[in-house]
C-alpha positions in Angstrom: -30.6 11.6 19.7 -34.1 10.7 17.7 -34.7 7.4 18.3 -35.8 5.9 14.9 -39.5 5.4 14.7 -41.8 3.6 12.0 -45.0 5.2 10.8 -48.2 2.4 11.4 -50.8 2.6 8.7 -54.5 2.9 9.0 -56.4 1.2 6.5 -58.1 1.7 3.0 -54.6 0.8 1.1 -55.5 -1.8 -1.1 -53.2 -4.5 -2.1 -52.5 -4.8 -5.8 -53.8 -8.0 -5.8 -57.2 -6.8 -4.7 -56.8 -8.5 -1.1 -58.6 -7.0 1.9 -57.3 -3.1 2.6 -57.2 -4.2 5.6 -54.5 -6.9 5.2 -51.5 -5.1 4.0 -51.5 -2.4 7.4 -51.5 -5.1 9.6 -49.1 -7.0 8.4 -47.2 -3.6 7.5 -47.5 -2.7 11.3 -46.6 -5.9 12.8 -43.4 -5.6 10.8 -42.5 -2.5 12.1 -43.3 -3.7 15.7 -41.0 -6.2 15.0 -38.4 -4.3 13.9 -38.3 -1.7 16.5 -38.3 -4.6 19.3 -34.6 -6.2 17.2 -33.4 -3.1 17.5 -34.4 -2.2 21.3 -32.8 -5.7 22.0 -29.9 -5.2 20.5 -29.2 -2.0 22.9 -29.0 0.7 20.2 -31.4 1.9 17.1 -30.7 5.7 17.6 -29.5 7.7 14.8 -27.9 11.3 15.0 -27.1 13.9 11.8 -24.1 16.4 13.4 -21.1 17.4 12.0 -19.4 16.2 15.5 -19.9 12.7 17.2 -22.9 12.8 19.8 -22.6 12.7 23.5 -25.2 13.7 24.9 -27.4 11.8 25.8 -24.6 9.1 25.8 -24.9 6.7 22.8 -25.2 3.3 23.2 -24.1 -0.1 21.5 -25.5 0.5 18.1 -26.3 3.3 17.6 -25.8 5.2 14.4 -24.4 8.5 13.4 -24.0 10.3 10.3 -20.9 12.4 9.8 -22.8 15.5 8.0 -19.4 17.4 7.6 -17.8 14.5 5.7 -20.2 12.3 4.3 -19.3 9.0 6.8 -21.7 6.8 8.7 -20.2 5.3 12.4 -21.4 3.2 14.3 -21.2 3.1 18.3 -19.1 -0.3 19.1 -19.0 -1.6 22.5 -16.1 -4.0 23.8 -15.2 -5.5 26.7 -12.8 -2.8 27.6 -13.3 0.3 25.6 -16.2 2.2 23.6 -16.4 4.1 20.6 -17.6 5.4 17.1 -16.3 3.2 14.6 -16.4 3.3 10.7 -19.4 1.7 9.6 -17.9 0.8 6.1 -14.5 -0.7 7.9 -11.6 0.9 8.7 -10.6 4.1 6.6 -7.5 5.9 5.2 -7.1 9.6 7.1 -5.2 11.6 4.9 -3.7 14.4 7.1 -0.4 15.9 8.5 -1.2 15.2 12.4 -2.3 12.1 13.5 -6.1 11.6 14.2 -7.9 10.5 17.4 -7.3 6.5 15.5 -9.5 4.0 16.5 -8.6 0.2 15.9 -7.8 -0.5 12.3 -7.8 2.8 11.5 -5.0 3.6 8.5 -3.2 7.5 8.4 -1.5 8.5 5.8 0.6 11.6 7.2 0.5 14.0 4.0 4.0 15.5 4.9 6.0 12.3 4.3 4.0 9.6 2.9 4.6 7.4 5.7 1.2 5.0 6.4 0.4 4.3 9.9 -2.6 1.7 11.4 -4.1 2.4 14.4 -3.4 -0.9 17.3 -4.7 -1.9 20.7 -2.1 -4.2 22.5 -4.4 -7.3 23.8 -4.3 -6.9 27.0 -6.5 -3.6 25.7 -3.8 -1.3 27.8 -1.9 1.2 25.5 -3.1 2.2 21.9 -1.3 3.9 19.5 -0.5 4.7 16.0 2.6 2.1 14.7 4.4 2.6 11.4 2.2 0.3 8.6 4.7 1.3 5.2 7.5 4.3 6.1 8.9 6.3 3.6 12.1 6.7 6.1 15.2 7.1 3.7 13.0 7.0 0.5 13.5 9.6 -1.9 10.8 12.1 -2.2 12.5 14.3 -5.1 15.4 14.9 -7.0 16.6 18.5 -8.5 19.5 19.3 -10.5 21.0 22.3 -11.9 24.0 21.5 -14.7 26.2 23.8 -16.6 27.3 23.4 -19.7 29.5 26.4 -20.7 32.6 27.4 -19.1 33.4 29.1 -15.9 37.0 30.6 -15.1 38.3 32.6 -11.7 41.6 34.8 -11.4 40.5 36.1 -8.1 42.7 34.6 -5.0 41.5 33.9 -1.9 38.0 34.4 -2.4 34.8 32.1 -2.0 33.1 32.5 -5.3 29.5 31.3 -6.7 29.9 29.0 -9.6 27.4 30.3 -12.1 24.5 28.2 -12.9 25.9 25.9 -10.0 22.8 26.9 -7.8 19.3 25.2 -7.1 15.8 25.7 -5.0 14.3 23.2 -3.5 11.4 22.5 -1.1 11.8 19.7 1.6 7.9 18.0 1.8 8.9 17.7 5.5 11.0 19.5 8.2 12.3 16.0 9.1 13.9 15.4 5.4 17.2 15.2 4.7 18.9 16.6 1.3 21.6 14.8 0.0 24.1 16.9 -2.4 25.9 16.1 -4.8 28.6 18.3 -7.0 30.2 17.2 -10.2 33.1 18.9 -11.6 33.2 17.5 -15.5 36.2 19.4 -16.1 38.4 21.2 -13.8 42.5 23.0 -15.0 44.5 26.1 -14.5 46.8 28.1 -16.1 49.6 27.2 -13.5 49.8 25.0 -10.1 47.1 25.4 -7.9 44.9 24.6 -5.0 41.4 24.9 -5.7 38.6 23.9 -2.5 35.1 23.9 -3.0 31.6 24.2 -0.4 28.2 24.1 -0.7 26.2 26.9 0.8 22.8 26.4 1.8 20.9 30.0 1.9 24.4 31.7 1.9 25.5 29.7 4.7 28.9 27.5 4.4 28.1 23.7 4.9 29.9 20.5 4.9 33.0 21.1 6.1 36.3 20.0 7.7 37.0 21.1 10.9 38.5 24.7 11.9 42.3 23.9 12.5 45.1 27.0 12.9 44.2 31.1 11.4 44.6 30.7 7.8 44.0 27.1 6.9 40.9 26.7 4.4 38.0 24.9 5.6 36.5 22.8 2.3 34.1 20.5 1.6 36.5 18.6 -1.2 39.6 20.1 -3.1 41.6 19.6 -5.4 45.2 20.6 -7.1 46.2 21.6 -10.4 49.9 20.1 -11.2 52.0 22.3 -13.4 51.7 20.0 -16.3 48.5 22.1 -16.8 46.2 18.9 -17.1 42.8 18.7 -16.2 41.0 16.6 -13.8 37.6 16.0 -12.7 36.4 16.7 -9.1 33.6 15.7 -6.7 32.1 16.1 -3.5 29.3 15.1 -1.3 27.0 15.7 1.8 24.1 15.0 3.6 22.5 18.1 4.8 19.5 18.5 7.8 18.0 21.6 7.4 15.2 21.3 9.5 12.5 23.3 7.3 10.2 23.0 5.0 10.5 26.2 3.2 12.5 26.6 0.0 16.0 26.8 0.3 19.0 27.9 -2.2 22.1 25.2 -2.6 25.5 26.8 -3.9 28.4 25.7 -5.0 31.5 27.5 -4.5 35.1 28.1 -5.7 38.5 29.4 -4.0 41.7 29.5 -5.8 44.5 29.6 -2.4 47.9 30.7 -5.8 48.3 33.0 -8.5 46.6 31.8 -12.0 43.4 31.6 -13.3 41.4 28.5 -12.8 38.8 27.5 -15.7 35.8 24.7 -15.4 34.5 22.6 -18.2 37.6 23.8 -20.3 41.3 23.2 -20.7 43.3 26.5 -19.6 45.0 26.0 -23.4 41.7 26.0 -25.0 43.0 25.3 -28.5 40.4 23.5 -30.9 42.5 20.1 -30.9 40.8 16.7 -29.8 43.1 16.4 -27.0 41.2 19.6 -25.3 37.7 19.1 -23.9 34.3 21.3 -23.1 32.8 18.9 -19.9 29.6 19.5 -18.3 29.2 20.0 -14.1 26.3 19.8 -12.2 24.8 20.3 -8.6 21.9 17.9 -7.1 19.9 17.7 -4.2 18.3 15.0 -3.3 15.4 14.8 -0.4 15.6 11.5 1.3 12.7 11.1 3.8 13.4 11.5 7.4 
């Protein structure tokens, strides 16, 4: 650490106002006297440019030091229990995905979530840590939808099927988020009675679904049937998925027809251009909700 020192003057500067030359280097070096004495008393006055906090030799109660990697000035603070480098423009906002060292005051925002922390010393001045200042738990961080518009129909039985355009990417902005799904079936019939089940698949995988009972019983997310007065319905289904990641992930949605027929989405199976027949739009979307 340099300890900060004040050049003394000799004389032969002359004042402006024409004074003695001698005048103005004594006063001049009495005032730096003066100031190096404040700052001995005051059990600091050292100053240290590093990119990393000094330690040796150990700093003292005010002394200074200038973070050269980001730009920050701290000064050394002295309690009655603890000791450390403090921000000498008050406490600051670290913006980061891990938590920093923290001293008191200090505010983190952790970059993966949004959630803002401050950094507390119980006052008996046992146990620091960082607390929650403003969560984002269960706020939502961003909504994607995929919709389809044209018509989609399936004569194949017994057989999980992507609906087309049904499908979506999204990135979680944290491992601990949660994606909340959401399918809308605008318009749903079949050409005869029918039981139609639906599931979302996250990355291929079958999720959301009831519980494995007997050999051949269908495990859905929702279903629906199809009367044999041929009328169509809407259907809908939710659920709350925890993937755990924060790489991108594909949401499906899925179709199986368990009876003979063809089943048809956004359209009436007797597509006839009457205003009793409809064209309905579906749609998929994922919702991250903040963990």
């Amino acid at each position: 650490m340099a300890e900060i020192s004040l050049t003394r003057l000799s004389g032969g500067n002359t004042p402006a106002d024409g004074s003695d030359p001698r005048t103005f280097p004594a006063i001049w070096n009495a005032s730096a006297t003066a100031i190096e004495d404040a700052l001995a008393e005051g059990g600091g006055g050292s100053i240290t440019v590093s990119d990393t906090a000094p330690t040796d030799p150990a700093p003292g109660q005010g002394d200074l030091w200038w973070d050269s990697a980001n730009g920050k000035l701290f000064v050394y603070y002295v309690d009655g229990d603890s000791s450390q480098w403090v921000d000498a423009a008050g406490p600051s906002v670290a913006v980061q995905d891990t938590a920093p060292t923290g001293y008191e005051g200090q505010l983190w925002l952790d970059s993966t979530d949004g959630s803002m922390y401050t950094y507390y010393t119980d006052p008996g001045g046992t146990a620091s840590s960082w607390i929650g200042a403003v969560s984002r738990s269960g706020g939502i961080l961003q909504v994607i939808q995929a919709a389809k518009t044209d018509e989609f129909s399936l004569a194949t039985e017994d057989t999980w099927t992507d609906i087309t355009d049904l499908s979506l990417d999204i990135t979680p902005r944290s491992t601990n988020s949660k994606i909340y799904l959401i399918a809308e079936i605008g318009y749903l019939d079949g050409s005869a009675a029918m039981a139609l089940g639906f599931r979302f698949t996250r990355d291929g995988t079958a999720i959301g679904l009831g519980d494995q009972v007997g050999s051949i019983r269908q495990r859905v997310t929702f279903a629906r049937i199809v009367d044999t007065a041929v009328r169509g319905e809407t259907a809908s289904g939710t659920y709350l998925d925890s993937p755990s990641t924060s790489s991108t992930i594909t949401y499906k949605l899925q179709l199986n027809k368990m009876d003979p027929g063809t089943a048809y989405i956004n359209r009436a199976s007797t597509d006839s251009d009457a205003n009793n027949r409809f064209r309905a739009l579906s749609s998929i979307t994922a919702i991250e909700v903040a963990g």
